[in-house]
Every structure is written in C-alpha cells, then in structure tokens.
Phi, psi and omega in degrees: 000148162300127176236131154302132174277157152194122177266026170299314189247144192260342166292332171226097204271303199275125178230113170285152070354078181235047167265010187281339224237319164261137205275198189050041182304332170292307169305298190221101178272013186241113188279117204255180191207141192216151195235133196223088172261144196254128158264155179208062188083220185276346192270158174232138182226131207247116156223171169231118168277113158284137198206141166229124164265129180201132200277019187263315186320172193258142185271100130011090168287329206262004165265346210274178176233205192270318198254027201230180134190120201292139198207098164155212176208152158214163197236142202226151208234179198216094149305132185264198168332298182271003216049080186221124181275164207236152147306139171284142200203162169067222182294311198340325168292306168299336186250341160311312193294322160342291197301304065073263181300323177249035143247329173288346182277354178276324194275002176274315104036272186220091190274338180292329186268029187259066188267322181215117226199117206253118162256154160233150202281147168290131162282143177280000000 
C-alpha cells in the first residue's frame, strides 16, 4: 500500500493510502475506516480497516459469512506505537485475519457503530 510522508507532525510521519487498493471509486468513492485493537494475553496489536460497503457492490466470498454477506472490499494496516502504519511482520496476518472473520460478522450486525473495536484473541 501507499503511504504519504508528512514532516508537519513529528507523532504521526506515514498516512496510508488505500484507496490505490479499492476498487469501484465510481460506485462508492468514500472509504470509511475502523481502529480495531486485538488482546492476546498481555500483548496488544492496534490495526485500521480500511473498508467500502455497498449494496451495489460485488460480494465478498471471502468476507461473507453463512448468514451475512459483505458487498465491498477491505484492506487492514498494522498500527504502530504513534498511530503510524507499520509493516506487518510475524503472527500480524494470522490475527488480522481472526479479526478480520470476527468483526465482519459483528459489523453486519451493527455497521454504523463500529468506529472502534476491542477483540480478545482466544487462548490456545
């Protein structure tokens, strides 16, 4: 993903761009966005889903659930310390995707209130 530099704020330098990544800008031009933090025991992991939902849009096989069905695309970023995105390394894939399955069946639920959202990851 594209990332924007800015040395104006010295707390947040990288602003992603992921509007390079979702399609249908004609249909639905507006990217909404949600801060998702995962508990895993004592570590904590900070992401932001970039997301476009639309009832025009083409359905997600891979978002949809049994009883949902997700009509859009989303792209999910690894926050860092400052709220800055970060490369993703390590587990960060496997628990976006966790994440991932249990926010879209909560945001089919209640899409309008999901600005911010605390999971906790299952001990193995």
């Amino acid at each position: 993903m594209h990332t924007r530099c800015s040395s104006l704020s010295r707390l947040v330098q990288r602003f992603p761009v992921p509007e390079s990544l979702l399609q249908d800008a004609r249909l639905q031009p507006y990217v909404h966005d949600c801060h998702v933090t995962v508990h895993e025991g004592r570590h904590t992991y900070c992401f932001r889903i970039f997301f476009k939902r639309h009832c025009r849009l083409l359905p997600n096989p891979i978002l949809s659930g049994m009883d949902y069905q997700f009509r859009g695309d989303a792209v999910v970023v690894r926050i860092g310390g400052i709220a800055s995105a970060v490369n993703m390394r390590g587990r960060d894939s496997v628990i976006a995707d966790f994440m991932m399955h249990s926010y879209d069946s909560n945001a089919s639920k209640h899409a309008r209130d999901m600005r911010r959202v605390a999971l906790n990851l299952p001990a193995p």
